[in-house]
C-alpha positions as CSV (number, residue, x, y, z in Angstrom):
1,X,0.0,0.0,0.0
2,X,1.5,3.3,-0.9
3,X,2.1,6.2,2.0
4,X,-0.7,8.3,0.2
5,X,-2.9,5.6,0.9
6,X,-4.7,5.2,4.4
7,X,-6.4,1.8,5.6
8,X,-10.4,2.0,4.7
9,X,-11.1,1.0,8.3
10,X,-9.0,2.9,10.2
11,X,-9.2,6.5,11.7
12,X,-6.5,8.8,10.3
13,X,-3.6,9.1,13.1
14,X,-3.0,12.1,15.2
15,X,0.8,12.2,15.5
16,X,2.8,13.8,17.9
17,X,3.4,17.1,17.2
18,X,7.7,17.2,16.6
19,X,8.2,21.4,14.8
20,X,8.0,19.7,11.4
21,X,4.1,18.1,11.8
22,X,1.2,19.6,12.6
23,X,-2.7,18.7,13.4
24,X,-5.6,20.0,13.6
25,X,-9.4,18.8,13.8
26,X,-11.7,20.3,11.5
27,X,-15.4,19.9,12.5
28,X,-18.5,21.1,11.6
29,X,-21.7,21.9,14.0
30,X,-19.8,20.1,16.3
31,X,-19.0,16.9,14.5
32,X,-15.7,15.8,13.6
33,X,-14.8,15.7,10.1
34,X,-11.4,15.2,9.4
35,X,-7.6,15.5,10.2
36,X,-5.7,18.2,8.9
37,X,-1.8,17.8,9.0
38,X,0.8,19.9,7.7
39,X,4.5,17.8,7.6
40,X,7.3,20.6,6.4
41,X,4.9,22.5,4.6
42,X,2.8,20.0,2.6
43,X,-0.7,19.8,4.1
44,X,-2.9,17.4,4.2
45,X,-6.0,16.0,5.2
46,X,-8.1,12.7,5.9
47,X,-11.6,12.7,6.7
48,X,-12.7,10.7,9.7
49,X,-14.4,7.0,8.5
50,X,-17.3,8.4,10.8
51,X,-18.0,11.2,8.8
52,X,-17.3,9.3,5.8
53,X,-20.0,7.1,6.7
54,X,-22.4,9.4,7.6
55,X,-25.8,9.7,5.4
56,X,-25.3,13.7,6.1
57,X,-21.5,13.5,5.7
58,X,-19.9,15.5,2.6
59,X,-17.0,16.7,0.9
60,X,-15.6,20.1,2.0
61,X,-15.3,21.2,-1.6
62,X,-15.2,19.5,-4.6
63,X,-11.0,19.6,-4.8
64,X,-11.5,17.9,-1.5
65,X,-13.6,14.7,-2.4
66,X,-15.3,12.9,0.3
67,X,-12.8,9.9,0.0
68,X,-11.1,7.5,2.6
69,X,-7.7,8.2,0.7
70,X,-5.2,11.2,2.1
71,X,-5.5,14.5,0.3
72,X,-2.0,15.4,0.2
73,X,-0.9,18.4,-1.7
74,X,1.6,18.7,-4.3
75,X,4.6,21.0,-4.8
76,X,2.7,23.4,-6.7
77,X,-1.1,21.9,-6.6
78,X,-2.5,22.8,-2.9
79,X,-6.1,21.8,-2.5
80,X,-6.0,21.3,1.0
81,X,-3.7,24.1,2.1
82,X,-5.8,26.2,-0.7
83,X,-8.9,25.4,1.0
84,X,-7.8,25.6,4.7
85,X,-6.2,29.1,3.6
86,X,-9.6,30.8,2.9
87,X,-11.3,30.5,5.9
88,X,-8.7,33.0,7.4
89,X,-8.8,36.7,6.1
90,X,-6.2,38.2,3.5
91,X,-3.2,41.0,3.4
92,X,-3.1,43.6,6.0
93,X,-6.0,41.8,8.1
94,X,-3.6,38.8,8.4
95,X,-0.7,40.9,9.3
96,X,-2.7,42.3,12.0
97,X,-4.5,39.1,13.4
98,X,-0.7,37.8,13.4
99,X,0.6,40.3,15.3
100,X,-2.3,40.4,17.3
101,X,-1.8,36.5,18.2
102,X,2.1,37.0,18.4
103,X,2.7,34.7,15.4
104,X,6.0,35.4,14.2
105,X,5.5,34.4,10.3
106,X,2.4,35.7,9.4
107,X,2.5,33.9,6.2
108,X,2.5,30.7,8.3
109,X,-1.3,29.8,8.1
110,X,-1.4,27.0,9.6
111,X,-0.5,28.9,13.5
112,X,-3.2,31.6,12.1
113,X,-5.5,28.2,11.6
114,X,-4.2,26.5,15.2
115,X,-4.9,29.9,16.9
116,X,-8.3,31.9,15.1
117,X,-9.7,28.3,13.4
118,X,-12.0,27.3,16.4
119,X,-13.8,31.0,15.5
120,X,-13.7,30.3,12.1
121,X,-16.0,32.6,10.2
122,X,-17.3,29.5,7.9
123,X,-18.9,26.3,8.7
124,X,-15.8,24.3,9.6
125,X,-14.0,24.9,12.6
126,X,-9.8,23.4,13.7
127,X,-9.3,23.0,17.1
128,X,-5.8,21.2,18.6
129,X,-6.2,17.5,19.1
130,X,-7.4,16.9,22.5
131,X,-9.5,20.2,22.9
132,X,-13.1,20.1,22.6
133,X,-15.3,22.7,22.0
134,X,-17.6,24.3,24.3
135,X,-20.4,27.4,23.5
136,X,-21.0,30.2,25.8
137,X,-24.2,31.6,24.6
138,X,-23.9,35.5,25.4
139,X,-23.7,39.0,23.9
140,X,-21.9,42.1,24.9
141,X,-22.7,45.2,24.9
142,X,-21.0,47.6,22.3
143,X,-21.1,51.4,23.0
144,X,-20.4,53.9,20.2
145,X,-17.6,55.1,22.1
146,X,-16.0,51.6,22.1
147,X,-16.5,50.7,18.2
148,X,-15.0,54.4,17.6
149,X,-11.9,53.6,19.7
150,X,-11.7,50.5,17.4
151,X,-12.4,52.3,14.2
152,X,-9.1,55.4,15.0
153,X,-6.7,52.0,16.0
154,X,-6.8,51.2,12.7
155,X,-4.9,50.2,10.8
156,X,-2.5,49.5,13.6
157,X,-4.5,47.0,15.5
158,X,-7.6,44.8,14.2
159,X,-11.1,45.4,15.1
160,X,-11.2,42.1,16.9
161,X,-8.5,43.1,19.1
162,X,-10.7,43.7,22.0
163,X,-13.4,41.5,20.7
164,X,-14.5,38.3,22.4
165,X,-14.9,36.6,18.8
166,X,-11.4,37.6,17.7
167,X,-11.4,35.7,14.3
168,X,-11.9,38.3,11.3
169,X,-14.5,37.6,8.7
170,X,-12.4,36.6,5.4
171,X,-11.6,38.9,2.7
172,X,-9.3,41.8,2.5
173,X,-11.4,44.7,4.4
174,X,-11.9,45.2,7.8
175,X,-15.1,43.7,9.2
176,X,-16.2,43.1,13.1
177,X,-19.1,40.7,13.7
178,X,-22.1,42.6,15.7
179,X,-25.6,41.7,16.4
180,X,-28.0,45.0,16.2
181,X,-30.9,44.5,18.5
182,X,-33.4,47.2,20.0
183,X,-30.7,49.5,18.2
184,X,-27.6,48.3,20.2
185,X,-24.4,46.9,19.0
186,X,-23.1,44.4,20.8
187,X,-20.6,41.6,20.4
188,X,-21.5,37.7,19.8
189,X,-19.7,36.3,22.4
190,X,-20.3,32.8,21.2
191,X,-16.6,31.9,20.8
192,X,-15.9,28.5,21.2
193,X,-13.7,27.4,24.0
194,X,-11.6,24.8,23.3
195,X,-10.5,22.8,26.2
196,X,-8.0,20.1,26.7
197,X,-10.0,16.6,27.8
């Protein structure tokens, strides 16, 4: 059986984590999906048999097929790290969530992934191996004065920085998630929590 290939039965591995591997554990709504590694740069990823298996189970995207295979980029085709990559926000907002997280390369998307991916702005969430996920339902307040304090920071610090949900939305422009009720901002404070089991 070739390297590329996993065992049908078996659940993808979660390795220890020497500097050159990585791991992370994409769900969605709570479900576990897959393994995502990245081993000196080339990423990959293995969706879980139980997802696999699943009536409701999918593929992430159609470069990512819903296989029991490993997904394992190329030198210059990068489904998985292409994918993976687009959940976190571009240019000057991933310069600043960088900083803001003390992430030395901020090129280096999988640390913005390890650190921002359990607030991921899409469907699928990454959490470290061994966390699980836990919501706190709650909402805080947002006072004009506070958002405008945000606003003259930039672009020297993100919106987030003060936010409870730090993660950015994707794209290129700034953006703060709010929820406008009885006309008040406040901030979703829905973050998941990963903890350690």
């Amino acid at each position: 059986m070739s390297p590329e290939r996993e065992d049908q039965d078996a659940a993808p591995q979660v390795l220890a984590r020497p500097e050159s591997r990585r791991n992370l554990i994409a769900s969605i709504n709570d479900v576990e999906v897959g393994v995502l590694n990245a081993d000196d740069d080339i990423w990959s990823f293995t969706y879980l048999p139980s997802w696999r298996e699943n009536a409701d189970g999918y593929p992430l995207s159609p470069a990512l097929p819903l296989q029991a295979d490993v997904l394992r980029d190329g030198g210059t085709r990068r489904p998985v790290q292409w994918y993976f990559d687009n959940l976190l926000p571009e240019e000057g907002q991933r310069t600043l969530l960088a900083r803001d997280a003390a992430i030395r390369n901020e090129a280096d998307a999988f640390a913005l992934l390890a650190h921002y991916g359990a607030e991921s702005a899409g469907s699928v969430t990454l959490c470290q191996p061994g966390a699980r996920d836990t919501h706190e339902l709650a909402e805080r307040p947002l006072p004009d004065e506070a958002l405008q304090a945000r606003i003259d920071a930039l672009p020297r610090v993100p919106l987030t920085h003060d936010a409870i949900k730090r993660m950015s939305l994707a794209g290129a422009q700034h953006k703060l998630a709010v929820v406008l009720r009885d006309d008040a901002l406040y901030e979703p404070a829905a973050a998941r929590r990963p903890r350690i089991s």
